[in-house]
Backbone as CSV, one residue per row, in Angstrom:
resi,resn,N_x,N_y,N_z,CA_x,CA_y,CA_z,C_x,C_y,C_z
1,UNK,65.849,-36.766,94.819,66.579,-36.218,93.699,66.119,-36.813,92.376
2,UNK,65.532,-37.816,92.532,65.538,-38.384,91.122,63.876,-37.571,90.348
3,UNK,62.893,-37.563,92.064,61.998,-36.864,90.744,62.287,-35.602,90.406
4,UNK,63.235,-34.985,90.846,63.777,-33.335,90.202,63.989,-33.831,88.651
5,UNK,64.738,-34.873,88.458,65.496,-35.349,87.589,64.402,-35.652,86.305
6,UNK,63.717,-36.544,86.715,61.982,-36.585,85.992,61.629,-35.535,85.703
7,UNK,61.180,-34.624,86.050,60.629,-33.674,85.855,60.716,-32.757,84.380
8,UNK,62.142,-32.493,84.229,62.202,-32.252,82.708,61.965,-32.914,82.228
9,UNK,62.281,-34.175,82.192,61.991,-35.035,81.229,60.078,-35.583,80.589
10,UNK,59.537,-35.438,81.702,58.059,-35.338,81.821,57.740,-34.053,80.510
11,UNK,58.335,-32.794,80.841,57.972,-32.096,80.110,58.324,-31.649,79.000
12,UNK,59.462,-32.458,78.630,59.825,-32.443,77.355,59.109,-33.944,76.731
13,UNK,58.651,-34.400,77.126,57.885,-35.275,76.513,56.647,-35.036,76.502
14,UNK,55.933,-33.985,77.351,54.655,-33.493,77.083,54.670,-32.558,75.633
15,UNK,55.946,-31.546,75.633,56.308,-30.824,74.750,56.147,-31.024,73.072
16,UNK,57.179,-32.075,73.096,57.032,-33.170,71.803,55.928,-33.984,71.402
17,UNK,54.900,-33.998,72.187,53.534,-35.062,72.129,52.365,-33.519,71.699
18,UNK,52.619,-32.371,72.132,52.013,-31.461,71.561,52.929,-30.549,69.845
19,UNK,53.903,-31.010,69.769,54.611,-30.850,68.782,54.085,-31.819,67.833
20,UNK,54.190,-32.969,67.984,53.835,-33.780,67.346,52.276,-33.865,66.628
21,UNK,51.196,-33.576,67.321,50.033,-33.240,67.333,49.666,-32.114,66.172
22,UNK,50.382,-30.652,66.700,50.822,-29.605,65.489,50.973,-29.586,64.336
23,UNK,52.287,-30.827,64.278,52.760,-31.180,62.749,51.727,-32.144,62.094
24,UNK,50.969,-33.079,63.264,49.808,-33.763,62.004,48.832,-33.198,61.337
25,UNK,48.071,-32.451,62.477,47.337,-31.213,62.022,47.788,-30.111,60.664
26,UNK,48.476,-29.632,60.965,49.412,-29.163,59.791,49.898,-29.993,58.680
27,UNK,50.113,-30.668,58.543,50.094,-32.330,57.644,48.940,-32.489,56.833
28,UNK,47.790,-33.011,57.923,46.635,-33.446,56.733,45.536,-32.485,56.607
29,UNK,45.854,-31.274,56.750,45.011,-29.969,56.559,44.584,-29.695,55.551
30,UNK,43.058,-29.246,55.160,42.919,-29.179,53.383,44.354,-28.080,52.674
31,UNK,44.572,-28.370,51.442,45.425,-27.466,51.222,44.646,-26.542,50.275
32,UNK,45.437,-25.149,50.414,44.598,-23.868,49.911,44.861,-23.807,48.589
33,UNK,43.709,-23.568,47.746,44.184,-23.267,46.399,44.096,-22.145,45.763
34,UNK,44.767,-20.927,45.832,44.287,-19.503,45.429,43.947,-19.234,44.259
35,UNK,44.591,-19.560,43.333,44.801,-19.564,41.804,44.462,-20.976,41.160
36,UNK,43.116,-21.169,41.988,42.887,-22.320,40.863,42.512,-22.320,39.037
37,UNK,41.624,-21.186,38.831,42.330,-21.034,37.544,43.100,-20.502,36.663
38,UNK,44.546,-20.123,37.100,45.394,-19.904,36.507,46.533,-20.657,36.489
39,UNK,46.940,-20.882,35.129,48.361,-22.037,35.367,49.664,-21.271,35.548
40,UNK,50.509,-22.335,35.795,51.464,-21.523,36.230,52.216,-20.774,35.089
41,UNK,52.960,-19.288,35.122,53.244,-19.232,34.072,54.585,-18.957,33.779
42,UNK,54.866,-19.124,32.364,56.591,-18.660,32.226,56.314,-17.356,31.321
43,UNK,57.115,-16.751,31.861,58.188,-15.533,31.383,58.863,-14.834,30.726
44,UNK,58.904,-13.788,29.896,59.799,-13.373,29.060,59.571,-11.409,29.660
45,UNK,61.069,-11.358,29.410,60.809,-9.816,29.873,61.637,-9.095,28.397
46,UNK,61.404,-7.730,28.627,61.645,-6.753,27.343,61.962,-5.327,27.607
47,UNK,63.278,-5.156,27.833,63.051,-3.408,28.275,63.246,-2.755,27.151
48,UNK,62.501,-1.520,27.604,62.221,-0.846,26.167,61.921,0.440,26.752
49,UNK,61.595,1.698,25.707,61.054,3.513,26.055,59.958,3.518,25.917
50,UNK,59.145,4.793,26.226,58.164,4.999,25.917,58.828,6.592,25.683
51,UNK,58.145,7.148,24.696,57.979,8.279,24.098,57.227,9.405,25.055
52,UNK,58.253,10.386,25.550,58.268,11.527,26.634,57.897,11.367,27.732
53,UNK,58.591,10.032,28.101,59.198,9.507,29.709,60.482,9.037,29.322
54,UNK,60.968,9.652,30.403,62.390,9.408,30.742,63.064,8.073,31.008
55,UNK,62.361,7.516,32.243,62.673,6.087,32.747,62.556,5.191,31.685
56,UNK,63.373,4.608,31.993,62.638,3.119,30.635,61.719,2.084,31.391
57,UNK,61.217,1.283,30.707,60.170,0.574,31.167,59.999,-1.111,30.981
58,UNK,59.862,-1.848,31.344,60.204,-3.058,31.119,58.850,-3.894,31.269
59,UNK,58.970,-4.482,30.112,57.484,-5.065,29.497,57.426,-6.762,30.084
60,UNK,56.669,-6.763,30.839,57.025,-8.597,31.492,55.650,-9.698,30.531
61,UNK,55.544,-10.598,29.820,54.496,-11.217,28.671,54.729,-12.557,29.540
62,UNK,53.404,-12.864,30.135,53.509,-14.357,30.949,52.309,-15.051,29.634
63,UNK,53.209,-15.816,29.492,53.073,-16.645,27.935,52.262,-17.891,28.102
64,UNK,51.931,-18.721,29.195,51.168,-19.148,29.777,49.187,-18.750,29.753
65,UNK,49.341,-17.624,30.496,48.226,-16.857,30.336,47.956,-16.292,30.051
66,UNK,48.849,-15.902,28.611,48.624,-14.307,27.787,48.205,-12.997,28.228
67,UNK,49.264,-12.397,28.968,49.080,-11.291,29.683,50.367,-10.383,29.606
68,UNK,49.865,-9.375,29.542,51.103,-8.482,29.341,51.114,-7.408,30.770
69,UNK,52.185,-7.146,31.044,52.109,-5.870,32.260,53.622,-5.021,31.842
70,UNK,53.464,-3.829,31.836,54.249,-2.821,32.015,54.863,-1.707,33.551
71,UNK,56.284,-2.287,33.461,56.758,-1.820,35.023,57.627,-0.829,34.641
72,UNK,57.805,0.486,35.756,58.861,1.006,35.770,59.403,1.600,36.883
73,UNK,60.684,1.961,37.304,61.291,1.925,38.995,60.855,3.437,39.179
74,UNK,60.651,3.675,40.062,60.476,4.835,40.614,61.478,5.010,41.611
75,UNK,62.025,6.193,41.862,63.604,6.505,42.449,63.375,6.817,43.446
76,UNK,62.403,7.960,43.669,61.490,8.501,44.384,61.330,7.852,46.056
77,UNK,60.076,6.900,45.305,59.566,6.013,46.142,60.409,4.812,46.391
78,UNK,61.216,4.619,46.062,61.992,2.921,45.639,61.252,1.747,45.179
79,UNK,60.315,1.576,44.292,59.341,0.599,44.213,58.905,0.840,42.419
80,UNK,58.451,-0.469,42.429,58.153,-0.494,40.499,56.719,-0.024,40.547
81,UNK,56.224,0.645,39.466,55.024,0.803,39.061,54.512,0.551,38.105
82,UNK,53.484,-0.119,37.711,52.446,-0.206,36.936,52.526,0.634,36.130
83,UNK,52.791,0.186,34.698,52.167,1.391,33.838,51.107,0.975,32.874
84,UNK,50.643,-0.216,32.918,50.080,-0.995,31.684,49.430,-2.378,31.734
85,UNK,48.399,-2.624,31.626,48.286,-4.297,31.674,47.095,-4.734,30.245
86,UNK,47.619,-5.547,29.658,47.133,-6.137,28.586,46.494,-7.460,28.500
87,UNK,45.598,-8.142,27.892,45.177,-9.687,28.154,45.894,-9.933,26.287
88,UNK,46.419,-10.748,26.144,46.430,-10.590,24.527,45.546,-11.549,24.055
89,UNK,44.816,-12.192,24.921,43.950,-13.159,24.107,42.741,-12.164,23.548
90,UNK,42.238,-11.385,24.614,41.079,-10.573,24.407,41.987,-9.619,22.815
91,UNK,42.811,-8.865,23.206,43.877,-8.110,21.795,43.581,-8.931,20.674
92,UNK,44.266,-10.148,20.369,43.958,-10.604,19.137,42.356,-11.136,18.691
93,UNK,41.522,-11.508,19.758,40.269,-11.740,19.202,39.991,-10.119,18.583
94,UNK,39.848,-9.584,19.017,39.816,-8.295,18.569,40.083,-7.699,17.437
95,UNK,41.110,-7.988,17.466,42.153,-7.795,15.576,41.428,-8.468,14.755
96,UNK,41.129,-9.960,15.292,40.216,-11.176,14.622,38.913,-10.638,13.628
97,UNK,38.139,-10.190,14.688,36.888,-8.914,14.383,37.041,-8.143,13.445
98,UNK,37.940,-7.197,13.936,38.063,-6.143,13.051,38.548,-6.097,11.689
99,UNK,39.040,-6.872,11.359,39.870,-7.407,9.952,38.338,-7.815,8.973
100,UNK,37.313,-8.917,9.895,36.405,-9.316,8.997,35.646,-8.692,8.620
């Protein structure tokens, strides 16, 4: 009776010794960097019209990386869409130009 008794116990300690193994692996694994050059960014949103559309549209400016994108819901589909994307750094060099 007693090695019945062992027996789980054997394999819950095999269990945990491959658990354990998992989590180091997973631990000191290179970590992924997707967006290495972009910082992180903050936020400002803006709803607003556009002229002969109905929906309104909501302007999101990540201030960080000077970027602008334009969303709006679709009822339809249930999902936001794209209507617009801007860099404003490239925008104002631009203005920069054209002025001189």
């Amino acid at each position: 009776m007693s090695s019945r008794r062992r027996r789980p116990f054997v394999g819950l300690l095999a269990l945990n010794g491959v658990l354990l193994i998992a989590l180091g692996a997973v631990t000191f694994a290179p970590k992924a960097d997707a967006q290495a050059g972009r910082s992180r960014g903050t936020y400002a949103m803006v709803a607003g019209t556009v002229k002969g559309q109905q929906m309104p549209i909501v302007y999101i400016v990540d201030e960080a990386n000077a970027e602008l994108v334009g969303l709006t819901w679709d009822e339809q589909k249930r999902e936001l869409v794209g209507m617009g994307y801007r860099n404003l750094l490239t925008d104002a060099t631009e203005v920069g130009r054209a002025r001189n």
